[in-house]
N, C-alpha and C positions, 0 to 999 in steps of 0.2 A: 439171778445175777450171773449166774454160769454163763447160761446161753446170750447174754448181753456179750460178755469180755467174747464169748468164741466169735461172735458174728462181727464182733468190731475187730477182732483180730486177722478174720479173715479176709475184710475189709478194708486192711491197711496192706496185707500180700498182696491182694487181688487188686487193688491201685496202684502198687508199685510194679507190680509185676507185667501192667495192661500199658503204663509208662516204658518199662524197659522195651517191650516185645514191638508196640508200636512205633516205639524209637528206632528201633535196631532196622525194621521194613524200611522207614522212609529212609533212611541212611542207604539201603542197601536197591532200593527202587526207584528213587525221586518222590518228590513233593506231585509230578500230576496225574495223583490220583489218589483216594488215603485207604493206600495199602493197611497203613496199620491200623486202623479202626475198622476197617474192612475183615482183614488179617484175624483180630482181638474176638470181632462179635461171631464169626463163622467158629474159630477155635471153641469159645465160648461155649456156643451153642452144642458143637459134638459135647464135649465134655459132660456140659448139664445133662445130655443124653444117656451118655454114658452112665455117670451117676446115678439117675432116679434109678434108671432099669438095673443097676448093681444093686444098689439098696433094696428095691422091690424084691429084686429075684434070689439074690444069691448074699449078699453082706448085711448081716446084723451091725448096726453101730448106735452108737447113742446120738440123743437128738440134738448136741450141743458140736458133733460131726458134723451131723447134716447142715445145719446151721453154719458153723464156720464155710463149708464147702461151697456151700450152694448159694444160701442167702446174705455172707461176708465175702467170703474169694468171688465166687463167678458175680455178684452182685454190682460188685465195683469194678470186676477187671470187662463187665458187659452186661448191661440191662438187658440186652440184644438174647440172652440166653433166656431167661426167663420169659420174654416176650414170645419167644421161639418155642418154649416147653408146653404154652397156654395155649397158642394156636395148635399145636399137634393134640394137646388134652382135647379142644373144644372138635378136632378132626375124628377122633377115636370116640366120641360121644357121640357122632353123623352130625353136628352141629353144623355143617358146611356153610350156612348163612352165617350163623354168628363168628364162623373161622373167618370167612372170607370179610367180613363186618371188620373183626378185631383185625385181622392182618393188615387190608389196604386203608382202613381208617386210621388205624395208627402212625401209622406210614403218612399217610397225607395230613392229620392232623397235625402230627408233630411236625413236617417242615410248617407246615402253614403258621404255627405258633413259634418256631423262631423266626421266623419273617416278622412273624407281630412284635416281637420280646427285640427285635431289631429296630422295629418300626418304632415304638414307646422309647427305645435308646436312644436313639436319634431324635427323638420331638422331647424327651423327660428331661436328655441330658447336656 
């Protein structure tokens, strides 16, 4: 139950905080272009970096840490981090096919399904 409340609490920083940051870019750059999800998943991404290789190498913490950290804060404030940590895991494994698989297929599937999730909106609703 611990590790429920840490990850949902992380979850609610890491949403508010993915609101503020990307808020504050488009305020500060314009609308053509989306600085701040741009901004968010790049951030994102060093961070989770950061993190594993602290935990690995050098910081004992408990697992309701990590959780909050990684799997509630970076989770919501950018899916983009995770998806970024799997490709570099599946890069340090020499998995290059399945890297290069999960990178541009994710990539392309995901736009291709909200096209779809757009396309069902428009015909469902």
């Amino acid at each position: 139950m611990q590790m429920l409340l840490a990850i949902a609490a992380g979850g609610a920083a890491g949403a508010l905080s993915r609101h503020f940051v990307a808020g504050a870019m488009t305020r500060a750059l314009g609308f053509g272009f989306p600085y701040g999800t741009f901004t968010v998943n790049i951030l994102g991404s060093l961070i989770m970096g950061f993190l594993v290789t602290a935990f690995a190498l050098k910081f004992e913490t408990t697992p309701e840490l990590r959780g909050f950290l990684t799997v509630g804060f970076l989770g919501s404030f950018t899916t983009f981090s995770t998806y970024s940590l799997e490709v570099a895991l599946l890069i340090e494994r020499n998995d290059w096919a399945g890297a290069g698989l999960y990178a541009f297929g994710s990539l392309l599937v995901g736009v291709v399904g909200l096209f779809l999730g757009i396309w069902l909106g428009r015909v469902l609703i």
